[in-house]
KEKE-3310 file (N, C-alpha, C; in steps of 0.2 Angstrom, whole numbers, plus 5000, padded with zeros to 4 digits):
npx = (4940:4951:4964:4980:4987:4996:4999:4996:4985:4975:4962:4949:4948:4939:4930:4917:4915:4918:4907:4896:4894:4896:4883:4877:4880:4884:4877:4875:4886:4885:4883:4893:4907:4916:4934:4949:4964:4982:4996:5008:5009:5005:4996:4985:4971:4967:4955:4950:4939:4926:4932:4938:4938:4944:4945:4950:4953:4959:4970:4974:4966:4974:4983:4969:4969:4977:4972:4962:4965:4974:4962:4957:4968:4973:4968:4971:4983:4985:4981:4993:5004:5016:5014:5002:4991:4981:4963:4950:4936:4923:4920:4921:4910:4915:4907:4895:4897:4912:4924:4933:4935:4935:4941:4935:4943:4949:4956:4972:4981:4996:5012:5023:5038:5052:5071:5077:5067:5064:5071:5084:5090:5083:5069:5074:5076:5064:5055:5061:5056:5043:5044:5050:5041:5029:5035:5034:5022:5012:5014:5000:4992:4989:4992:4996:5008:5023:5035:5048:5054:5069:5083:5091:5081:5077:5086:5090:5078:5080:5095:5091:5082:5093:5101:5092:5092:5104:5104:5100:5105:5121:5125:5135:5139:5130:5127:5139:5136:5123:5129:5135:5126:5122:5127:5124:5120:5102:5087:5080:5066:5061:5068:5072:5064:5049:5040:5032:5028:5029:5031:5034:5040:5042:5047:5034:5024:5025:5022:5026:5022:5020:5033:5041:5037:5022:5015:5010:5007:4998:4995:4998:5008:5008:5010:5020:5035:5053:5063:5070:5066:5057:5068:5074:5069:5082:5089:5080:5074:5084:5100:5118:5118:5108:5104:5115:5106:5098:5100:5105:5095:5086:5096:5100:5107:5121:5119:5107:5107:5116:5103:5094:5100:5101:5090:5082:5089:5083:5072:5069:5078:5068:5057:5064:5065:5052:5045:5048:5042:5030:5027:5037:5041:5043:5049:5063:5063:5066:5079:5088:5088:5095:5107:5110:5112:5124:5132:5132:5138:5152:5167:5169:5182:5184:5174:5177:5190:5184:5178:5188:5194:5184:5183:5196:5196:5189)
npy = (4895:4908:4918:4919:4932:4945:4956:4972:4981:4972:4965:4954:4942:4928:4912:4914:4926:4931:4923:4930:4944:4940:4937:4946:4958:4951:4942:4935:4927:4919:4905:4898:4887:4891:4893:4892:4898:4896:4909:4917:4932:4949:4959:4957:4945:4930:4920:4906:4904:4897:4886:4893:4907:4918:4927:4943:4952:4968:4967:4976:4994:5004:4999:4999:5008:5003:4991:4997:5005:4997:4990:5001:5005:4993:4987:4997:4993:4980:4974:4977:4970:4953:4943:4937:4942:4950:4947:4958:4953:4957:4973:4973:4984:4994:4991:4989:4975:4972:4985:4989:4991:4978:4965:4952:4942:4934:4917:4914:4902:4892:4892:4900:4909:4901:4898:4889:4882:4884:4888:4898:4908:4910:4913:4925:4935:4933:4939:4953:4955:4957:4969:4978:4979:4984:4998:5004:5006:5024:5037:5044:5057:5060:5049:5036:5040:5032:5018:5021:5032:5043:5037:5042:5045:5033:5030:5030:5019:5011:5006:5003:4991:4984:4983:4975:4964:4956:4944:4936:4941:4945:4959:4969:4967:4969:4983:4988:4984:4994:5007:5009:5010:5022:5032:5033:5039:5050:5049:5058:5066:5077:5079:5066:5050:5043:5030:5016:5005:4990:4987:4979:4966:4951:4936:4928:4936:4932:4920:4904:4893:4878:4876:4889:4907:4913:4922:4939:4945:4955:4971:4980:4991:4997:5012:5028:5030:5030:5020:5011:5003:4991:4984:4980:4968:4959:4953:4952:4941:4933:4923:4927:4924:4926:4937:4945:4940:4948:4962:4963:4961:4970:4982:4990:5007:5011:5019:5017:5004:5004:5012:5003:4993:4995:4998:4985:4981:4989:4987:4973:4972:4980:4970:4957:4959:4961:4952:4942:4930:4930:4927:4916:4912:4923:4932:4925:4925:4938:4939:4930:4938:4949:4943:4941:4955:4959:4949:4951:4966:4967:4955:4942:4944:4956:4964:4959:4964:4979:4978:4972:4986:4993:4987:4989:5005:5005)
npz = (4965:4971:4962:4965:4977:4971:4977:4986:4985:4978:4968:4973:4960:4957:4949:4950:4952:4938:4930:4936:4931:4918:4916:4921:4909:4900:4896:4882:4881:4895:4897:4896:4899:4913:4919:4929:4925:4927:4927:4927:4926:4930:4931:4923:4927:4923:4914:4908:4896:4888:4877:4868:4871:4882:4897:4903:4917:4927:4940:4951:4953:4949:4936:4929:4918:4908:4902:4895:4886:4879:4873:4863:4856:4850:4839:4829:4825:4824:4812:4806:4809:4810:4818:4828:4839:4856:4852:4854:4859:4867:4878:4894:4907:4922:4936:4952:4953:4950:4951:4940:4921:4911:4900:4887:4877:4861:4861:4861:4856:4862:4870:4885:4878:4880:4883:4872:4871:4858:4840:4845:4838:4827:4833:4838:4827:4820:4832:4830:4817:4820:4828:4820:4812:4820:4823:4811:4808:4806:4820:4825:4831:4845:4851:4866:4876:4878:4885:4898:4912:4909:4912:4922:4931:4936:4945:4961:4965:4956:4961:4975:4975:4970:4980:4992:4985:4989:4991:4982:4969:4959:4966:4966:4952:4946:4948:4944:4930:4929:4931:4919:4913:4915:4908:4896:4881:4882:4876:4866:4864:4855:4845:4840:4835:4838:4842:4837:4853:4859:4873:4886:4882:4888:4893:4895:4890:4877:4864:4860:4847:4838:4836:4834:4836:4836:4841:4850:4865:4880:4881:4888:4888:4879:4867:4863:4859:4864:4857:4860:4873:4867:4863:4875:4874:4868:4880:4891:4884:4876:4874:4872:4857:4853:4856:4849:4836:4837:4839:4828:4815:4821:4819:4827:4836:4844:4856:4858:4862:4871:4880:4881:4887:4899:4904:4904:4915:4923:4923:4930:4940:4949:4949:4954:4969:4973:4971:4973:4985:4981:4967:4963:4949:4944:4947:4947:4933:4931:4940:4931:4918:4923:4925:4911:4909:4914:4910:4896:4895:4902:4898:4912:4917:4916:4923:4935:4937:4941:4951:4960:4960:4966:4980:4983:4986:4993)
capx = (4946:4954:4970:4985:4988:5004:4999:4993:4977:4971:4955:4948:4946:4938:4926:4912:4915:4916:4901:4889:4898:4894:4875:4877:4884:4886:4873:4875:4892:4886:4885:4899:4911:4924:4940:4954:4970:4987:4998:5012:5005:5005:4994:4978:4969:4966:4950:4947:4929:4926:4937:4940:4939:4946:4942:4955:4952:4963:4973:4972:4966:4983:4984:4965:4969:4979:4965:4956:4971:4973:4955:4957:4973:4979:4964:4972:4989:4984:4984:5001:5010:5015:5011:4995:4991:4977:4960:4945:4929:4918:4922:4914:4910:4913:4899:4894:4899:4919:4923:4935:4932:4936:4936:4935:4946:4948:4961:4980:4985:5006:5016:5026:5044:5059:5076:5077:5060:5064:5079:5085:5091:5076:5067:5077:5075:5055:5055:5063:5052:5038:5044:5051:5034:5027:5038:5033:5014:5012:5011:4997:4994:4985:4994:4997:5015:5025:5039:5051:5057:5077:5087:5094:5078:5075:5094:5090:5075:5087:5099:5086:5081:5097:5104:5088:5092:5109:5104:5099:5108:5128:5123:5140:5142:5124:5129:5144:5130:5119:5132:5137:5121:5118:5133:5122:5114:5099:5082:5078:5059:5059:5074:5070:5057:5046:5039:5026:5032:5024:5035:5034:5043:5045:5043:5027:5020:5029:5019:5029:5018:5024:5043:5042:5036:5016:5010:5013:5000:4996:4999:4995:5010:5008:5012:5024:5041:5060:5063:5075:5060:5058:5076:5077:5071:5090:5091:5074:5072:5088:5105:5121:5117:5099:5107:5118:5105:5092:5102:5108:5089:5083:5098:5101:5113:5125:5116:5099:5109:5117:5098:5091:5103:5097:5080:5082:5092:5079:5064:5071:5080:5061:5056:5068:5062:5044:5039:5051:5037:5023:5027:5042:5042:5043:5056:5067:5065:5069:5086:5091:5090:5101:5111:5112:5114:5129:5137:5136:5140:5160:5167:5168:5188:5184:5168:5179:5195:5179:5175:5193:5198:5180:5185:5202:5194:5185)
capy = (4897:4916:4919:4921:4938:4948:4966:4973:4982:4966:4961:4946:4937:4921:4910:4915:4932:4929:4920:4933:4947:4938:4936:4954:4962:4947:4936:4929:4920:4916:4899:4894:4886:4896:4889:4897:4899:4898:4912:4922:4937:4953:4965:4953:4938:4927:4915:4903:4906:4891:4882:4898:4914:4920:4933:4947:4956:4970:4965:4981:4998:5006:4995:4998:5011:4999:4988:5002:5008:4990:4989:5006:5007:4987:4986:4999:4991:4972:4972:4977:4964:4950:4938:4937:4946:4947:4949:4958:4950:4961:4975:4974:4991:4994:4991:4987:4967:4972:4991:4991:4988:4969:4961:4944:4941:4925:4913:4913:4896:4891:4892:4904:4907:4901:4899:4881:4879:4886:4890:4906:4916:4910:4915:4933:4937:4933:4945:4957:4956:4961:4976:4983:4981:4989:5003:5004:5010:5029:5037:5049:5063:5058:5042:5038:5039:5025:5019:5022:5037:5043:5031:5045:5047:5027:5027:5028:5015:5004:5005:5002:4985:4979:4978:4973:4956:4955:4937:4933:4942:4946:4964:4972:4967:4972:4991:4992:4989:5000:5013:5009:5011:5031:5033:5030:5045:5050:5050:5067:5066:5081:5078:5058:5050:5043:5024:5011:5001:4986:4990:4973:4962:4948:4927:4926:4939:4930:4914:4899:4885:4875:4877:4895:4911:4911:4928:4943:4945:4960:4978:4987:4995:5000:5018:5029:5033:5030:5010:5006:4998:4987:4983:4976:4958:4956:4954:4945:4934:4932:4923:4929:4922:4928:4946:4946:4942:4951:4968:4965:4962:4978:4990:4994:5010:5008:5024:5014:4999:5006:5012:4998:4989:5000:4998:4978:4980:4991:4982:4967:4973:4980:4964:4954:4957:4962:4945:4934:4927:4932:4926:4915:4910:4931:4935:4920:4926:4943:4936:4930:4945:4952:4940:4942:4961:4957:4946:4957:4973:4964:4950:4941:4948:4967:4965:4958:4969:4985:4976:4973:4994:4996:4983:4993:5009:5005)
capz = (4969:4967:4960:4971:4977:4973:4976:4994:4986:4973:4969:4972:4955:4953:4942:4954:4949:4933:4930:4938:4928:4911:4917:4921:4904:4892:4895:4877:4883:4900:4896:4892:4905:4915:4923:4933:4920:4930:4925:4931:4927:4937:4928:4925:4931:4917:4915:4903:4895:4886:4873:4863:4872:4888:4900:4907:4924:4931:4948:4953:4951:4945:4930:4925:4911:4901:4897:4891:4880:4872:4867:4860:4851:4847:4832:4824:4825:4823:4803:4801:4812:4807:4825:4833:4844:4857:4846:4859:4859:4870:4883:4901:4910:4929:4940:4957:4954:4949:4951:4934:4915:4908:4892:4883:4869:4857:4864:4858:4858:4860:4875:4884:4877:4884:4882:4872:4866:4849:4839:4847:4832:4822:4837:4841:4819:4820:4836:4829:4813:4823:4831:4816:4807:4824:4821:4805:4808:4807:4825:4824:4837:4853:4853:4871:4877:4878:4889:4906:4913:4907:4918:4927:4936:4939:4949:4965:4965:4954:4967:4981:4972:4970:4987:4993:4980:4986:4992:4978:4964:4962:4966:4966:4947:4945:4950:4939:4923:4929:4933:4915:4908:4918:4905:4891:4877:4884:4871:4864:4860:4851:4839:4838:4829:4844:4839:4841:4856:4863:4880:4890:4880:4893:4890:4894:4884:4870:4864:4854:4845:4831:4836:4831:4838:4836:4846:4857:4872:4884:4875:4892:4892:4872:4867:4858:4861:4863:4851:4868:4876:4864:4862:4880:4875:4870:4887:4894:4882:4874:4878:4866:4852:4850:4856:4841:4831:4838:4837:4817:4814:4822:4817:4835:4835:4850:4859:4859:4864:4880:4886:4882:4893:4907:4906:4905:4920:4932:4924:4932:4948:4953:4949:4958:4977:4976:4967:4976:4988:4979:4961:4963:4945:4938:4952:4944:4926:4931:4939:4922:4915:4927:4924:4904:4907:4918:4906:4890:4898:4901:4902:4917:4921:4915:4930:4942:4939:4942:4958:4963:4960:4971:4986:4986:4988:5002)
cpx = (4948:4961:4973:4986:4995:5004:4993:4986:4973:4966:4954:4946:4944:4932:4920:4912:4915:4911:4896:4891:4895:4889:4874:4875:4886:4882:4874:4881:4891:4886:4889:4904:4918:4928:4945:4958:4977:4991:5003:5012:5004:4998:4986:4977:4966:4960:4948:4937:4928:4930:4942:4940:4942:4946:4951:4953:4959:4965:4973:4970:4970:4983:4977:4966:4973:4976:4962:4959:4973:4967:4954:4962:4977:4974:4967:4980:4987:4985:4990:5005:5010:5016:5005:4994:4984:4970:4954:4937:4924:4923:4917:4915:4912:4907:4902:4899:4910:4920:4928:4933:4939:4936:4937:4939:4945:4956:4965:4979:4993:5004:5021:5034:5048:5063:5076:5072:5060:5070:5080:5086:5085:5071:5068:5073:5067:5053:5057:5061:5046:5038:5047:5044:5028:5028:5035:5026:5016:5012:5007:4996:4989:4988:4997:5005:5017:5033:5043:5054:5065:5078:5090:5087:5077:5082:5093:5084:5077:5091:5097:5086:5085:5102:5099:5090:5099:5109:5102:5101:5117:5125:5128:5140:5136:5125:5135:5141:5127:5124:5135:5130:5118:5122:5129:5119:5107:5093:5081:5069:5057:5062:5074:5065:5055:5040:5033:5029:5028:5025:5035:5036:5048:5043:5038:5022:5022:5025:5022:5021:5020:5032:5044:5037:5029:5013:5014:5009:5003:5002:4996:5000:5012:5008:5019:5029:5049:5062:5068:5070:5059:5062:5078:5074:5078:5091:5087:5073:5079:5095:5109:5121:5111:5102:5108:5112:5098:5095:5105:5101:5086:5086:5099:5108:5114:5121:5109:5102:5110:5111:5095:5092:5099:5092:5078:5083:5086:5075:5065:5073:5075:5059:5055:5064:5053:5040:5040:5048:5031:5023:5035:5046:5044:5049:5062:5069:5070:5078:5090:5093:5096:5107:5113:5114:5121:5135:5138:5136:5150:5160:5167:5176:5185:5180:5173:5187:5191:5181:5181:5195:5192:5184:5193:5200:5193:5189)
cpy = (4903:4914:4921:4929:4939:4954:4965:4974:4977:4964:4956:4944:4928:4917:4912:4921:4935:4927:4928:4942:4946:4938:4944:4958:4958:4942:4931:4924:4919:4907:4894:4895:4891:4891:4895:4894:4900:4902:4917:4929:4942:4958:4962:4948:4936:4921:4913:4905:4900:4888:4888:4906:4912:4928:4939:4953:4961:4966:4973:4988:5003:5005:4997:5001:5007:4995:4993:5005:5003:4990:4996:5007:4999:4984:4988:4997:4985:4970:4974:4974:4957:4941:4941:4940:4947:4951:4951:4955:4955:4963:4974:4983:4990:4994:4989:4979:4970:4980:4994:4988:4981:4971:4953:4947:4933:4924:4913:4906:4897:4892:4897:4904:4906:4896:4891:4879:4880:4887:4896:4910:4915:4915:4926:4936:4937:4938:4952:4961:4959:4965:4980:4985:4985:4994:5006:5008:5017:5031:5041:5053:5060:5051:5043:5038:5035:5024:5021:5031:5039:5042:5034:5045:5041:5026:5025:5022:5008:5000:5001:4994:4983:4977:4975:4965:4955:4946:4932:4933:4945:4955:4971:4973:4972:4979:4992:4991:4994:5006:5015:5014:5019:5034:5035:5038:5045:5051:5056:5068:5070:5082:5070:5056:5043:5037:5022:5007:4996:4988:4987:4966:4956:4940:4927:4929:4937:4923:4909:4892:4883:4873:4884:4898:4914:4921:4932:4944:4953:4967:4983:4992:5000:5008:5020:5031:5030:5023:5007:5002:4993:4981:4978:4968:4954:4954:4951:4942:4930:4930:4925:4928:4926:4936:4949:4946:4947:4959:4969:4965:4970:4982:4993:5000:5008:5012:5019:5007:4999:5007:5008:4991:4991:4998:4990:4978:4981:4989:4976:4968:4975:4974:4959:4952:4960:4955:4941:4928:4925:4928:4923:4914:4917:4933:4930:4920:4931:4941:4935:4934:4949:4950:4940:4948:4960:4954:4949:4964:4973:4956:4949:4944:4955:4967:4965:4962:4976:4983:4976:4982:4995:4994:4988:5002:5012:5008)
cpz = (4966:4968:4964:4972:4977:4974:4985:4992:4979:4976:4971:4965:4955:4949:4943:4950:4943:4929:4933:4934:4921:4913:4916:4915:4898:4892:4888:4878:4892:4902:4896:4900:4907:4920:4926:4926:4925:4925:4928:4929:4930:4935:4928:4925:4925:4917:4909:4903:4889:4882:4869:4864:4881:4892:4904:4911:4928:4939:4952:4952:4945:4939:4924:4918:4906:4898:4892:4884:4877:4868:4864:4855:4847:4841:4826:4819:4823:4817:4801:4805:4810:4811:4827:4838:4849:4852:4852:4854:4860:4876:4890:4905:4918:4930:4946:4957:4955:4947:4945:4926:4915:4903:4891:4877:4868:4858:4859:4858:4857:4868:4878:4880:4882:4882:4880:4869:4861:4847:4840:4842:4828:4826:4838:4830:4817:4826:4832:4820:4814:4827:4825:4811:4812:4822:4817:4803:4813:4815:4824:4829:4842:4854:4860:4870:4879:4883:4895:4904:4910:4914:4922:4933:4939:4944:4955:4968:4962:4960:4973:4981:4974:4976:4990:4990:4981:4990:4987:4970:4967:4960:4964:4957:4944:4944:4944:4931:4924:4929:4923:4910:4910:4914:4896:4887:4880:4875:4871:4860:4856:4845:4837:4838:4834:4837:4843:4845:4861:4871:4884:4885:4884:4889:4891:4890:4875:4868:4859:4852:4838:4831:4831:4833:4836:4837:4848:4861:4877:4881:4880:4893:4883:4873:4861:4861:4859:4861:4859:4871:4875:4861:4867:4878:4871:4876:4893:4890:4879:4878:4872:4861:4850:4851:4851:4837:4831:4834:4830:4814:4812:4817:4821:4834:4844:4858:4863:4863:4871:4882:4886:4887:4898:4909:4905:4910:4925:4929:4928:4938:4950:4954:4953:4966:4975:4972:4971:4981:4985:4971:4959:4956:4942:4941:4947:4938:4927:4932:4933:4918:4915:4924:4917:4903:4911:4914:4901:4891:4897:4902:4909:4921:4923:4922:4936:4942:4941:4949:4960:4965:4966:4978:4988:4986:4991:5007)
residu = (UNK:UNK:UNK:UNK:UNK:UNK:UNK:UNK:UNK:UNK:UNK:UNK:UNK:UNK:UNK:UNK:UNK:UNK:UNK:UNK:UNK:UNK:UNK:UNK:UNK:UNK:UNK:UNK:UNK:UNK:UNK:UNK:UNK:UNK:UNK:UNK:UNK:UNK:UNK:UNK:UNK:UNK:UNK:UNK:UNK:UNK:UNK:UNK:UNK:UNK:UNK:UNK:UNK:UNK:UNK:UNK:UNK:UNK:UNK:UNK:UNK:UNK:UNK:UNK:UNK:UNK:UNK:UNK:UNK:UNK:UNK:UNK:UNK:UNK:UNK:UNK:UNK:UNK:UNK:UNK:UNK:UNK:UNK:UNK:UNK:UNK:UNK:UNK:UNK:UNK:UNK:UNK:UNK:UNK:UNK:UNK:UNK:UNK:UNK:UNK:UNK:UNK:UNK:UNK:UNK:UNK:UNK:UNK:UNK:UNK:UNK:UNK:UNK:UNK:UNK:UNK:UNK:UNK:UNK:UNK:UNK:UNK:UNK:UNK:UNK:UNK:UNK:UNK:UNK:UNK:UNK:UNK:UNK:UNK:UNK:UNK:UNK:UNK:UNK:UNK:UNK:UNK:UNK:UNK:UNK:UNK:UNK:UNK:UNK:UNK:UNK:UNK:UNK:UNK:UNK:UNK:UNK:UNK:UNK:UNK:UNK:UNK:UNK:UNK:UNK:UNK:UNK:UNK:UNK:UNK:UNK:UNK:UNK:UNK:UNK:UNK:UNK:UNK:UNK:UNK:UNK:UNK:UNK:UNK:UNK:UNK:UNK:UNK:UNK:UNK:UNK:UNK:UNK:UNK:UNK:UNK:UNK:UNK:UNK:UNK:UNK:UNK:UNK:UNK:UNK:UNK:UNK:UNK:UNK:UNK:UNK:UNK:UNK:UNK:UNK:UNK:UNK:UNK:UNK:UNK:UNK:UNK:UNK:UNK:UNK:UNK:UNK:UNK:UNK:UNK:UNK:UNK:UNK:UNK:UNK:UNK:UNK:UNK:UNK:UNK:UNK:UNK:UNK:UNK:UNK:UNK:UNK:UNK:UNK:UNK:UNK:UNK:UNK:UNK:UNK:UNK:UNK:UNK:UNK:UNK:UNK:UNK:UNK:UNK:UNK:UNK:UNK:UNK:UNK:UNK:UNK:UNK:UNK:UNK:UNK:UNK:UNK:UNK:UNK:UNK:UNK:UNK:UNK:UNK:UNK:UNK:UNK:UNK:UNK:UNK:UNK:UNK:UNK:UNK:UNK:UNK:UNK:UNK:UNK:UNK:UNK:UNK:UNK:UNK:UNK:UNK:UNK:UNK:UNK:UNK:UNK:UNK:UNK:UNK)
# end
């Protein structure tokens, strides 16, 4: 069976293609039983590879080079953090069978996180110990770049998203964060000291086991740059509490705060409509989001005394 499609030019992956791939290129594990993996996922197609490794296949071309720039740069980073993270086995080449590179890595085990499965502050304080020890490794020179655009160029695609979601999200409120967050300091790459950033900090790249925070998974979007990035899982993974403790952890100044908002917001209004068929369950996190950045932006009067002065401007 191949994996659900959420993207117009996606591969087909499934076990079949897997299977003759590993004859191809790794005959020592072609042995070994393959299963389909359910996973909300956008980036790649996940395939159990027997009890203990698992296979990861781009979804579409666009995405290929982040594979490539994990198995390249998350070895040198893995010994100084202090969660799991993924560990590569063997890379596969393009060829005729599958037209981008692969690899095998050794199986995480846990669970995604989410909101309840763990103690949140214990949770946000273990997060935020494995991004400050990220941090904390040298960046050295060709390290790739890391991170979104400044939030003035993502406005009008922001914007675009969120009326698009206004059947789905309170879009009006949604606009008076963003409009907050175009307010924000901008990063100065040349005058600020440019980090190690995982840069997808979402619940399913997060993995609990035990009743506490296990792993971090898919580092395609790894690189160096602005700690805001990193910052936004205040805000996807966290509700007020984990906020709090997440930002006294880090050391968040208020600069980093506000674009961090930002960039939680439009990672999530993109989100929003292009999953909401395709990937009900990613669409549905991102909402949340929204909805967390909505809430600690103002209360809920300060929001709606904005939107009252709008409505009367009209």
């Amino acid at each position: 069976m191949s994996h659900a499609r959420m993207h117009d030019d996606e591969l087909v992956v499934d076990e079949d293609l897997v299977r003759a791939l590993l004859r191809e290129q790794l005959p020592h594990l072609a042995h070994l039983p393959v299963r389909r993996f359910p996973s909300t996922g956008t980036v790649n197609a996940i395939v159990r590879l027997g009890d203990d490794l698992y296979v990861r296949l781009p979804r579409v071309p666009y995405w290929a080079d982040d594979l490539v720039k994990e198995l390249e740069w998350l070895p040198h980073l893995a010994p100084s953090l202090p969660l799991a993270v993924p560990e590569p086995v063997a890379a596969g080449r393009p060829s005729d069978t599958f037209p981008l590179a692969w690899a095998v890595f050794r199986w995480v085990p846990g669970s995604p996180y989410a909101v309840g499965s763990v103690d949140e502050v214990r949770a946000a304080r273990s997060l935020a110990r494995f991004v400050s020890a990220l941090r904390r490794v040298p960046v050295p020179d060709g390290a790739p770049p890391g991170g979104r655009a400044p939030l003035a160029q993502l406005d009008a695609a922001t914007r675009d998203a969120l009326e698009r979601s206004r059947h789905l999200l309170d879009t009006d409120a949604a606009l008076v964060a963003w409009d907050r967050a175009l307010d924000a300091p901008g990063f100065d790459a040349e005058a600020e000291h440019r980090v190690w950033l995982h840069g997808d900090l979402l619940p399913p790249n997060v993995l609990v086991d035990g009743g506490e925070l296990a792993a971090v998974l898919d580092f395609g979007s790894l690189g160096a740059g602005d700690p805001a990035a990193d910052t936004i899982a205040a805000w996807t993974m966290f509700t007020r509490p984990g906020r709090t403790a997440y930002r006294e952890a880090l050391g968040v100044d208020d600069a980093t705060w506000e674009r961090a908002r930002g960039y939680a917001l439009t990672q999530a209004a993109l989100i929003v409509p292009y999953y909401e068929h395709t990937n009900p369950a990613f669409s549905a996190m991102a909402r949340r989001t929204v909805a967390m950045v909505v809430e600690d932006v103002e209360d809920v009067e300060d929001v709606g005394n904005v939107l009252s002065q709008r409505d009367s401007a009209r």
